[in-house]
N, CA, C and O atoms as CSV, one atom per row, in Angstrom:
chain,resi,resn,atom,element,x,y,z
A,1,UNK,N,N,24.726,41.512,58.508
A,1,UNK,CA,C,25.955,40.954,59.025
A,1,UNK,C,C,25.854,39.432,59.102
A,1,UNK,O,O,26.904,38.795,59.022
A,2,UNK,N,N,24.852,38.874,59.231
A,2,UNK,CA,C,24.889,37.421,59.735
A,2,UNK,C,C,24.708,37.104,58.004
A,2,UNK,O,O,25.314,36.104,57.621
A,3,UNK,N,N,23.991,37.812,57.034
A,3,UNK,CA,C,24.202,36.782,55.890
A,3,UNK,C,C,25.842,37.202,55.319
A,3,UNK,O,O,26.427,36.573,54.437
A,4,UNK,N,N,26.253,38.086,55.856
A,4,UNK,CA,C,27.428,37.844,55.140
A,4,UNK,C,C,28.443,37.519,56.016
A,4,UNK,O,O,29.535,38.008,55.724
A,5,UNK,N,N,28.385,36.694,57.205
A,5,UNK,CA,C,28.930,35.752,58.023
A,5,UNK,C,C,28.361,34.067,57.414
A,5,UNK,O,O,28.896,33.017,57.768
A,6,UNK,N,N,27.725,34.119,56.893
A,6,UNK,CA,C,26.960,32.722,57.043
A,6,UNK,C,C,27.752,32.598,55.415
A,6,UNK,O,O,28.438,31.601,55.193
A,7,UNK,N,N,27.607,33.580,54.430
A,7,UNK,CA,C,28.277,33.478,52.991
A,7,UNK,C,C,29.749,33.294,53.063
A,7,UNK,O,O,30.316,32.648,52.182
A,8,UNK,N,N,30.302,33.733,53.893
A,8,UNK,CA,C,31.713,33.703,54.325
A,8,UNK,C,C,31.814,32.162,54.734
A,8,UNK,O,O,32.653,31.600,54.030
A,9,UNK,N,N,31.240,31.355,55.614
A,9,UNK,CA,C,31.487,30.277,56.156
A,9,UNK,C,C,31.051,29.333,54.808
A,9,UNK,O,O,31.875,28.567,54.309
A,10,UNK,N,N,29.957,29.440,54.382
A,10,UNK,CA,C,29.476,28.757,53.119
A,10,UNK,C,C,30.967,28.903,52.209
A,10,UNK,O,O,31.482,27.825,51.915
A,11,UNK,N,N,31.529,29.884,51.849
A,11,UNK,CA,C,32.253,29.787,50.574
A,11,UNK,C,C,34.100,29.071,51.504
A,11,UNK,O,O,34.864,28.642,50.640
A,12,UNK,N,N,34.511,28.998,52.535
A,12,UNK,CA,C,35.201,28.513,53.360
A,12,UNK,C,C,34.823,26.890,52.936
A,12,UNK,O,O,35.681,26.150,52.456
A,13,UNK,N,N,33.958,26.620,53.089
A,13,UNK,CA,C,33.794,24.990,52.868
A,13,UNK,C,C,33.666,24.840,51.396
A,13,UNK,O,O,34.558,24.128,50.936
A,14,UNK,N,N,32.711,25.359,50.401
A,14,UNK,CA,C,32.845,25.118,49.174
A,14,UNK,C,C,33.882,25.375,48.165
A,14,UNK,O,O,34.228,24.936,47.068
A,15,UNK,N,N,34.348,26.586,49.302
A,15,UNK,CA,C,35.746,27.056,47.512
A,15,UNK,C,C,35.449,27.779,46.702
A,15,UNK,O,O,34.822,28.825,46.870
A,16,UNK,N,N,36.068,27.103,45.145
A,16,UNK,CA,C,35.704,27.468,44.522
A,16,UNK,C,C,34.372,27.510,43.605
A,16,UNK,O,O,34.093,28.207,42.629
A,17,UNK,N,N,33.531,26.321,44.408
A,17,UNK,CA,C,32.080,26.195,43.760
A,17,UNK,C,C,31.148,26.878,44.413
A,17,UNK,O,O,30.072,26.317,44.202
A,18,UNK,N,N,31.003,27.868,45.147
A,18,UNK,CA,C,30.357,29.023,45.258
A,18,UNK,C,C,29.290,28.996,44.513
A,18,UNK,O,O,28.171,28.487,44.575
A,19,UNK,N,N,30.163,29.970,43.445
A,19,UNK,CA,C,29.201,30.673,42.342
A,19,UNK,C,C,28.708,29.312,41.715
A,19,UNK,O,O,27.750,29.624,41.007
A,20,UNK,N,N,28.864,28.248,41.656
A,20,UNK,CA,C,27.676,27.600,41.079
A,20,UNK,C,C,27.031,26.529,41.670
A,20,UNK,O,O,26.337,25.632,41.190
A,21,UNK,N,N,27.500,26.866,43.171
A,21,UNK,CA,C,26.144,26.090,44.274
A,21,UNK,C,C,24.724,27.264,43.941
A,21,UNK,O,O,23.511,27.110,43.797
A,22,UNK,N,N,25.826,28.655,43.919
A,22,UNK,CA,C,24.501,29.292,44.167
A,22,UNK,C,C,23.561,29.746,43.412
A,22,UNK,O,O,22.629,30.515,43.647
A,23,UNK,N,N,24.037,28.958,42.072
A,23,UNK,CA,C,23.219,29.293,41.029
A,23,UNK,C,C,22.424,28.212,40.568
A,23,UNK,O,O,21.649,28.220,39.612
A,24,UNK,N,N,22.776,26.987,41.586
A,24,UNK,CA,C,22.118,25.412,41.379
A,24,UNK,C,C,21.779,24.461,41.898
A,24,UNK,O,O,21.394,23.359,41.506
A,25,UNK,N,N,22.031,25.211,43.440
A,25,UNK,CA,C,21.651,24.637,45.028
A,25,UNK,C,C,20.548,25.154,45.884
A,25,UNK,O,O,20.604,26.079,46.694
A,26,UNK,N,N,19.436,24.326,45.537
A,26,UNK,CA,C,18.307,24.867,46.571
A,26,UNK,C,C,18.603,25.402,47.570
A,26,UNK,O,O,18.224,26.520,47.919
A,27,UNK,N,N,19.420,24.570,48.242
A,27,UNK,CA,C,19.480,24.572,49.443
A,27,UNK,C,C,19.739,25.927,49.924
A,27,UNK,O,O,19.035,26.596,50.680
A,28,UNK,N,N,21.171,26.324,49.219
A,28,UNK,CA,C,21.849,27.651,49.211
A,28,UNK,C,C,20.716,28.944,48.796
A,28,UNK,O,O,20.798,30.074,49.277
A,29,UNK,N,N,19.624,28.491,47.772
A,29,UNK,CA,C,19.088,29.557,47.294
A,29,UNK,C,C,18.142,29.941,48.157
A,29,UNK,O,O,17.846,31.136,48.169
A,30,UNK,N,N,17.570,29.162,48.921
A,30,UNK,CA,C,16.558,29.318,49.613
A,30,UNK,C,C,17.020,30.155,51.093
A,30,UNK,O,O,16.409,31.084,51.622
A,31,UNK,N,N,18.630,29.327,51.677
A,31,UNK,CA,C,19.079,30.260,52.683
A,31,UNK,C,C,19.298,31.685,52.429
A,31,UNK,O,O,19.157,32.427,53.400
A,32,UNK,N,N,19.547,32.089,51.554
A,32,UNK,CA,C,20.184,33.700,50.555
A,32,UNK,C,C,19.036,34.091,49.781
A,32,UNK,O,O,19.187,35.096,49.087
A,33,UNK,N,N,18.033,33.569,49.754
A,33,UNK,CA,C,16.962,34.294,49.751
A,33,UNK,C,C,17.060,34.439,48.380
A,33,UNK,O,O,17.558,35.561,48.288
A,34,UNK,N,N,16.869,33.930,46.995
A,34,UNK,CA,C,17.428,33.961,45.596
A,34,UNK,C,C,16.565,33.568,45.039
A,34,UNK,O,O,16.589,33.850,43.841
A,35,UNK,N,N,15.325,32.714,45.538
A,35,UNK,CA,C,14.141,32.182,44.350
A,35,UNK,C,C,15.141,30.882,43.825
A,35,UNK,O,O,16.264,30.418,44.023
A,36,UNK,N,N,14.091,30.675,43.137
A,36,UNK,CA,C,14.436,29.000,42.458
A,36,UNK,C,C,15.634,28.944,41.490
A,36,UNK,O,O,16.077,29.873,40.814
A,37,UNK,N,N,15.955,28.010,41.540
A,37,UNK,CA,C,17.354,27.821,40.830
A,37,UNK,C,C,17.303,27.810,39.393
A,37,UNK,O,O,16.355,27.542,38.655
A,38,UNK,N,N,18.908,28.269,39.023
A,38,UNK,CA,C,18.633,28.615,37.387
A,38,UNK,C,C,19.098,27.757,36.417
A,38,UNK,O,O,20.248,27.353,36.587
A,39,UNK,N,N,18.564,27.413,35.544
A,39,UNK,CA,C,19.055,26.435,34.449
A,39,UNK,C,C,19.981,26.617,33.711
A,39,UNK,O,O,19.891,27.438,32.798
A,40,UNK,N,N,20.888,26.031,33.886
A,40,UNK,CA,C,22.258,26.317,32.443
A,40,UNK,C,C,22.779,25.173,31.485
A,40,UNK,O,O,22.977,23.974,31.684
A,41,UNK,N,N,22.908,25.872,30.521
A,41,UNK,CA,C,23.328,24.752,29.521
A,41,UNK,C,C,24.633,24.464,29.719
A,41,UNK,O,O,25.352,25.053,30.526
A,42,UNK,N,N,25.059,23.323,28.807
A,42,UNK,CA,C,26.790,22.970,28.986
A,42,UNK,C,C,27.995,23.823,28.920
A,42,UNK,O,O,29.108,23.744,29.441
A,43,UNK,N,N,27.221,24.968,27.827
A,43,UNK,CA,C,28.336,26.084,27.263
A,43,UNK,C,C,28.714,26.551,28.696
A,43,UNK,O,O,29.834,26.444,29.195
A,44,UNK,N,N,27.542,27.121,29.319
A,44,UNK,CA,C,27.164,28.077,30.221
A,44,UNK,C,C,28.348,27.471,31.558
A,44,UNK,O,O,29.187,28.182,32.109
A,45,UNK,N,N,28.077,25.854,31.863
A,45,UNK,CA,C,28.750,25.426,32.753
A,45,UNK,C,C,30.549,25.592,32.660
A,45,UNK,O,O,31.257,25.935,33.607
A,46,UNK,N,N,31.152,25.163,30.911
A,46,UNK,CA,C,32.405,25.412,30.829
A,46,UNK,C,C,33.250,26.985,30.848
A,46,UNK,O,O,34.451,27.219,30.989
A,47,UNK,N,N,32.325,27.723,30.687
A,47,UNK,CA,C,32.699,29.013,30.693
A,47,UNK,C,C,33.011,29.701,32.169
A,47,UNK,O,O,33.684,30.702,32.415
A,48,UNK,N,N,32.309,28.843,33.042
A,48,UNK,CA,C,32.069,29.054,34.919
A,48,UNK,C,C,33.442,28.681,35.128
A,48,UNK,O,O,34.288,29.384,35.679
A,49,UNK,N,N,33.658,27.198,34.517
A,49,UNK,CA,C,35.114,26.720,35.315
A,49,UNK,C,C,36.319,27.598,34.975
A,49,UNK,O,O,36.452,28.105,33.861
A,50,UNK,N,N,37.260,27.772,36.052
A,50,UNK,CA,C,38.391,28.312,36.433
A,50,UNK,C,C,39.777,27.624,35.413
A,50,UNK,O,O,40.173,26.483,35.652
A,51,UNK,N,N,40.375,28.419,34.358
A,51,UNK,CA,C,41.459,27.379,33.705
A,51,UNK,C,C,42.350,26.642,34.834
A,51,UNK,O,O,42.448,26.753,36.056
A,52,UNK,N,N,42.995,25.781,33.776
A,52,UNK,CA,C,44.656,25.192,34.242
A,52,UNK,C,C,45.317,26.453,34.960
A,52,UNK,O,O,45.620,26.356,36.150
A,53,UNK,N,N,45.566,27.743,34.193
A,53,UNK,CA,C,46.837,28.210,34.492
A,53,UNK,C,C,46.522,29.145,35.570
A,53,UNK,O,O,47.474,29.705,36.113
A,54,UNK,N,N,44.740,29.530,36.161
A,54,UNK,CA,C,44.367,30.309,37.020
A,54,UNK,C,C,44.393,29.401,38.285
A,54,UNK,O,O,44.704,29.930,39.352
A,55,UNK,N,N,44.139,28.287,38.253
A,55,UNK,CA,C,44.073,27.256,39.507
A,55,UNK,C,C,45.605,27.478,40.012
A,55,UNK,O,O,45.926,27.628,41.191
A,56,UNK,N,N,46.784,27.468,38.526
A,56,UNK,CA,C,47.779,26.986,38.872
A,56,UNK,C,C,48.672,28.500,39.965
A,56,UNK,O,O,49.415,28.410,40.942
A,57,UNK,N,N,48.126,29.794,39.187
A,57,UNK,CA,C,48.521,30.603,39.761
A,57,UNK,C,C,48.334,30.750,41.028
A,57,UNK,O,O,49.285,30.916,41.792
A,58,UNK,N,N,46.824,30.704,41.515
A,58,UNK,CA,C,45.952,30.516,42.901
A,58,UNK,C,C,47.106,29.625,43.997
A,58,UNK,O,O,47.629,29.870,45.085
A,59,UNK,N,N,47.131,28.692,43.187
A,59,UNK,CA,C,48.144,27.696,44.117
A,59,UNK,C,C,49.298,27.906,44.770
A,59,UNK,O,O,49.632,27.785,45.949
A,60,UNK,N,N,50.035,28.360,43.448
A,60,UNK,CA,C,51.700,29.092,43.366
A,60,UNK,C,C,51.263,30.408,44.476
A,60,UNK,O,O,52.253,30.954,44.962
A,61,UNK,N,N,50.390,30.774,44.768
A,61,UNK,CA,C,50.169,32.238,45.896
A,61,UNK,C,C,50.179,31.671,46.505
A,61,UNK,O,O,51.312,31.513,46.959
A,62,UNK,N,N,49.055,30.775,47.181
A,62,UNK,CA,C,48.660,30.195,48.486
A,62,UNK,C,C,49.836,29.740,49.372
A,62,UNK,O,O,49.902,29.920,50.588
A,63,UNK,N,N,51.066,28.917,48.341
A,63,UNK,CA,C,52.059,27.973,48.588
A,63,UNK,C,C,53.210,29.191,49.025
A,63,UNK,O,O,54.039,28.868,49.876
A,64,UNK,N,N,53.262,30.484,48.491
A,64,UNK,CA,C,53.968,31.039,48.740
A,64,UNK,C,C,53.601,32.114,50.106
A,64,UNK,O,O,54.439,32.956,50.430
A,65,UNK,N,N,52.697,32.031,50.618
A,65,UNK,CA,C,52.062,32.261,51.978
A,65,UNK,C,C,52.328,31.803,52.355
A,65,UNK,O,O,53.185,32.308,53.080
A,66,UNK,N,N,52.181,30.444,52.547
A,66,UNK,CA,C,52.286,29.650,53.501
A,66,UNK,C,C,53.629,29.618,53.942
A,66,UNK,O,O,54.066,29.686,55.091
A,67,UNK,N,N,54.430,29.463,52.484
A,67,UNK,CA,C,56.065,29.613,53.186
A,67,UNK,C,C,56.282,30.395,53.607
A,67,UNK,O,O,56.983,30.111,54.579
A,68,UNK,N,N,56.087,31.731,53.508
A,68,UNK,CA,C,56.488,32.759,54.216
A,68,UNK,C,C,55.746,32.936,55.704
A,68,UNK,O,O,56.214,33.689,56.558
A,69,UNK,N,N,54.794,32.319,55.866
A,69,UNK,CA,C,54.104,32.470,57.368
A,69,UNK,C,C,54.898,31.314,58.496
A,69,UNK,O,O,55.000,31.432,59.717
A,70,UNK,N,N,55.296,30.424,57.793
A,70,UNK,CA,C,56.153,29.356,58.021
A,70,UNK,C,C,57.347,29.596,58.366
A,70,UNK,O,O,57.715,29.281,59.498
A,71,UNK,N,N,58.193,30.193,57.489
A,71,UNK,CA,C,59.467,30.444,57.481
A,71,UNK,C,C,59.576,31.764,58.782
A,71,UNK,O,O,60.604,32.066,59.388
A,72,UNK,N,N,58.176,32.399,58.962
A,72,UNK,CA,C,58.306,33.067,60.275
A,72,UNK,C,C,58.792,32.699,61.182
A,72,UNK,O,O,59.836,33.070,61.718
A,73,UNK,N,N,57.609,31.403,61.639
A,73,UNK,CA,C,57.870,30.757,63.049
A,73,UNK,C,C,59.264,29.848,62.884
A,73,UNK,O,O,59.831,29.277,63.816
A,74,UNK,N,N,59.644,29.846,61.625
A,74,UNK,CA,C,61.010,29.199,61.905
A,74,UNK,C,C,61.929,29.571,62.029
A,74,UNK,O,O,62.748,28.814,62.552
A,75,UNK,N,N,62.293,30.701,61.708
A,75,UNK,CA,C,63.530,31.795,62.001
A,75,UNK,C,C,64.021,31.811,63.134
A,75,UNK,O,O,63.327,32.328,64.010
A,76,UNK,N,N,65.131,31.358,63.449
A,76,UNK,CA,C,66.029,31.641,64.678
A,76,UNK,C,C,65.793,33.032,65.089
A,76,UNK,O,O,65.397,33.261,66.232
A,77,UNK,N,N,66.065,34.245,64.008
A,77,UNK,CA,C,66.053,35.237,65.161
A,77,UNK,C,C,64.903,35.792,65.448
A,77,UNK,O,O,64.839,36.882,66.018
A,78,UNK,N,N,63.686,34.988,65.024
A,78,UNK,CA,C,62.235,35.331,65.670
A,78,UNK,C,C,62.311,34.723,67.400
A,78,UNK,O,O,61.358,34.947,68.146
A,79,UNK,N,N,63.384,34.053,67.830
A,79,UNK,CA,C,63.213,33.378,68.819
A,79,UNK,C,C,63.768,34.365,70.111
A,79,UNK,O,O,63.338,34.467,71.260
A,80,UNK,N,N,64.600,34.860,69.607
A,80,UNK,CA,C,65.470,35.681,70.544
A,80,UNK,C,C,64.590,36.615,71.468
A,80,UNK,O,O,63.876,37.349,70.785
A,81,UNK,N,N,64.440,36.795,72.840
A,81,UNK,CA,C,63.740,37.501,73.291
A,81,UNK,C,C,64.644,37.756,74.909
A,81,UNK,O,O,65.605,37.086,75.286
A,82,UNK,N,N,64.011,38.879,75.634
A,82,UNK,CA,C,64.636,39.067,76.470
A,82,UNK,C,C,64.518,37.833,78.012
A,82,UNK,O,O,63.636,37.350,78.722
A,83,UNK,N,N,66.258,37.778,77.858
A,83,UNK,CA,C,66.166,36.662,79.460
A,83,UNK,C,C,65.899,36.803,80.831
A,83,UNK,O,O,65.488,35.955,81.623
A,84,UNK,N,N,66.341,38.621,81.108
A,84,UNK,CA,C,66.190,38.754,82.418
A,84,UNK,C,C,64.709,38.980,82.849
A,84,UNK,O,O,64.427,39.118,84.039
């Protein structure tokens, strides 16, 4: 439970570089218990990154959460509650 509290908080601050802190960050490898870090070539690195149109989708979700969690607390008739 605590490493997958501690992986949870780790990927909260990093994002989307996760998967290749943890394939290139002592630091990370040594907390998660992984042995020494692994070498990758350039191919290896462009194939990791996330396209244009997957970032763009990710976004277009996030943005549409938010409005809708938003547009909650803004609704007039979320306000209505009893007076007496």
């Amino acid at each position: 439970w605590v490493k997958k509290h501690t992986y949870d908080t780790f990927k909260e601050v990093l994002g989307s570089g996760m998967q290749y802190h943890l394939q290139s960050n002592e630091f990370l490898r040594n907390v998660f218990e992984l042995g020494p870090p692994v070498m990758l070539d350039a191919a290896m690195l462009k194939t990791m990154k996330i396209s244009r149109f997957e970032r763009h989708l990710y976004n277009s979700a996030a943005f549409k959460a938010r409005t809708k969690a938003r547009s909650k607390c803004r609704d007039k008739r979320a306000d209505v509650g009893e007076f007496f």
